[in-house]
C-alpha positions in Angstrom: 84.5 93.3 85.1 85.7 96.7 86.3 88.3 99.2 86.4 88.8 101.3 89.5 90.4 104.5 89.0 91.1 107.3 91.7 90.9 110.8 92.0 94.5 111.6 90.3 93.8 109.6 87.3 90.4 110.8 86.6 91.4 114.5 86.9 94.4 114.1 84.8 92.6 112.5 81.8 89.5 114.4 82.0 91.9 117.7 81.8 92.8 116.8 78.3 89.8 115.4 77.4 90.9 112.1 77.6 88.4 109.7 79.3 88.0 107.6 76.5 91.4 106.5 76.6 90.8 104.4 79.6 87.8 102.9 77.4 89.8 102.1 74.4 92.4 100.4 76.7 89.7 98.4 78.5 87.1 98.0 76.1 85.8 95.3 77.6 85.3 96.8 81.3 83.3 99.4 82.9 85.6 102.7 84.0 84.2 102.9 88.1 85.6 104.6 91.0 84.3 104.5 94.6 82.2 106.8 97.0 85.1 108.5 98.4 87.0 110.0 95.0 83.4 111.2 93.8 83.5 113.1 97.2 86.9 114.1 96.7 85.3 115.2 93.0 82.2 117.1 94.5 84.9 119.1 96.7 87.0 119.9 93.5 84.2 120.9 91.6 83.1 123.2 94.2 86.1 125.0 93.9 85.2 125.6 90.5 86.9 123.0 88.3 84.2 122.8 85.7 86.8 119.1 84.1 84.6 117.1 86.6 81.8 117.4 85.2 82.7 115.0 82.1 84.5 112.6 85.1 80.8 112.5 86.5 79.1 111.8 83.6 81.3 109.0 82.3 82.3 106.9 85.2 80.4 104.8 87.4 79.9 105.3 91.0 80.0 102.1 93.1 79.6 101.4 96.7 81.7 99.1 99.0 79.8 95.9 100.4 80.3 95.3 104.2 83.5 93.3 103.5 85.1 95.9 101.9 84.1 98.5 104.1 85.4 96.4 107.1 88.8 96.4 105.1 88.8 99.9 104.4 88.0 101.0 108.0 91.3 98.9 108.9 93.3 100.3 106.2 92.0 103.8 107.3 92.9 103.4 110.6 96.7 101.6 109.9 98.0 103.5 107.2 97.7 107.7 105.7 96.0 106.8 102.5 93.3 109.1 101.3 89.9 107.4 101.8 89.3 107.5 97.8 92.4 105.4 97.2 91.8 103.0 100.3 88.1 102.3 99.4 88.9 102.0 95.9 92.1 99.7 97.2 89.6 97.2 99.4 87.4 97.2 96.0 89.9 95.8 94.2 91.0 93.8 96.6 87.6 92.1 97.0 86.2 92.4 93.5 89.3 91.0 91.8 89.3 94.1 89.9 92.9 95.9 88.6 93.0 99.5 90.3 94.6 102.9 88.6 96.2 105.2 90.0 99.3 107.4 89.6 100.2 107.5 93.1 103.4 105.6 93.4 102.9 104.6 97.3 99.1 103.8 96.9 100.1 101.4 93.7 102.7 99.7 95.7 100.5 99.5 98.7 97.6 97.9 96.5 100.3 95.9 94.7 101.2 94.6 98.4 97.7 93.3 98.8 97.3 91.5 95.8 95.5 94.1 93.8 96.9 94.2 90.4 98.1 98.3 89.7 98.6 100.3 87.2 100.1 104.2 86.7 99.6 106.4 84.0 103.2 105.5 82.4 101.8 102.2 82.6 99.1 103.0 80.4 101.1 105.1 78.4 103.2 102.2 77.6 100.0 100.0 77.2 98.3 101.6 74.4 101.2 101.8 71.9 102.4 98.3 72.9 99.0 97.2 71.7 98.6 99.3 68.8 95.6 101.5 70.1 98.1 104.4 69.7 101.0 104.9 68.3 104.0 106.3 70.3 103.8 109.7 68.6 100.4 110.2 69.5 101.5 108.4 73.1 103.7 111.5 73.6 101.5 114.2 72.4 99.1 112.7 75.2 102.0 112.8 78.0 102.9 116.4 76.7 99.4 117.0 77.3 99.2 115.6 80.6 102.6 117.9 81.6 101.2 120.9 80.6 97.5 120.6 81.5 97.7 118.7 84.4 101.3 119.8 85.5 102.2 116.1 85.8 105.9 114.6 85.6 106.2 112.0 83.6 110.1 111.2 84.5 110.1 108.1 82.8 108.9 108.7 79.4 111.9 106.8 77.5 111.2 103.5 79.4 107.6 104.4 78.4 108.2 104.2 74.7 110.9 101.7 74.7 
C-alpha cells in the first residue's frame, strides 16, 4: 500500500531533513505523491529551492488512472483545491490509500470523501504514541519545522498529551 503526501508536507519535512520520518511511521508503505505536486515541486525548484531535490529522489511519482482523473476533473471544476491536493485527493479516494497533508480544508475535504487524513500534528502525535520517537525528540522536530519551515504548530500540547 501507499502513502500520498502533497506539496506542503513534502516541503516541510524535506526542510529539516526529515523524509525518513514518514518511512519510519509507515514502514510498511511506499511514500508517493501525484503528477501535480511534482509539478508544483519542478516550479519550486526552479525558483531555486535546492530541499527538492532529496523530495525527488525519495518519493515516488504516480499517475492517476482514467477513474481518478474523471474524479479529479470534477473536483477541479466544483471546488478551489490546488490540482496537487485534488489529484492526490481522487488517489486516495480510489486507491484506498490514507492521504497527508497539512492543509486543514483539503484534510477535511478528503476526510468528507472517505479518504482517511492525516496533518503533521497528527504525525507528530503518531510517532511518540508509538514509540518511534520520544516526545522530546517529537518537539525538537516541531521546533524544527517552526523555524525552518515557518510552520505553526498551534496545537502542540494536544500533540504530546
Amino acid at each position: 500500500m501507499s502513502v500520498v503526501c502533497d506539496t506542503d508536507v513534502l516541503s516541510a519535512f524535506s526542510k529539516i531533513d526529515g523524509l525518513l520520518i514518514l518511512s519510519e511511521l509507515f514502514p510498511k508503505h511506499k511514500i508517493v505523491t501525484s503528477n501535480g505536486v511534482y509539478e508544483e515541486l519542478i516550479f519550486i525548484k526552479q525558483a531555486g529551492y535546492d530541499f527538492v531535490d532529496s523530495i525527488i529522489d525519495s518519493v515516488e511519482i504516480i499517475s492517476m488512472n482514467k477513474n481518478e482523473l474523471e474524479k479529479y476533473h470534477s473536483f477541479i471544476s466544483s471546488t478551489n483545491f490546488g490540482k496537487g491536493e485534488l489529484q492526490c485527493i481522487s488517489i486516495c479516494i480510489f486507491r484506498k490509500c490514507p492521504f497527508i497533508t497539512n492543509d486543514k480544508k483539503a484534510k477535511r475535504f478528503a476526510e468528507k470523501n472517505n479518504v482517511t487524513a492525516w496533518d503533521i500534528p497528527d504525525l507528530m502525535k503518531a510517532l511518540w504514541k508509538t514509540g518511534i520517537r520520544s516526545k522530546e525528540e517529537v518537539k525538537e522536530i516541531m521546533s524544527d519545522l517552526e523555524n525552518k519551515d515557518f510552520l505553526i504548530i498551534s496545537n502542540k500540547e494536544d500533540v504530546l498529551k
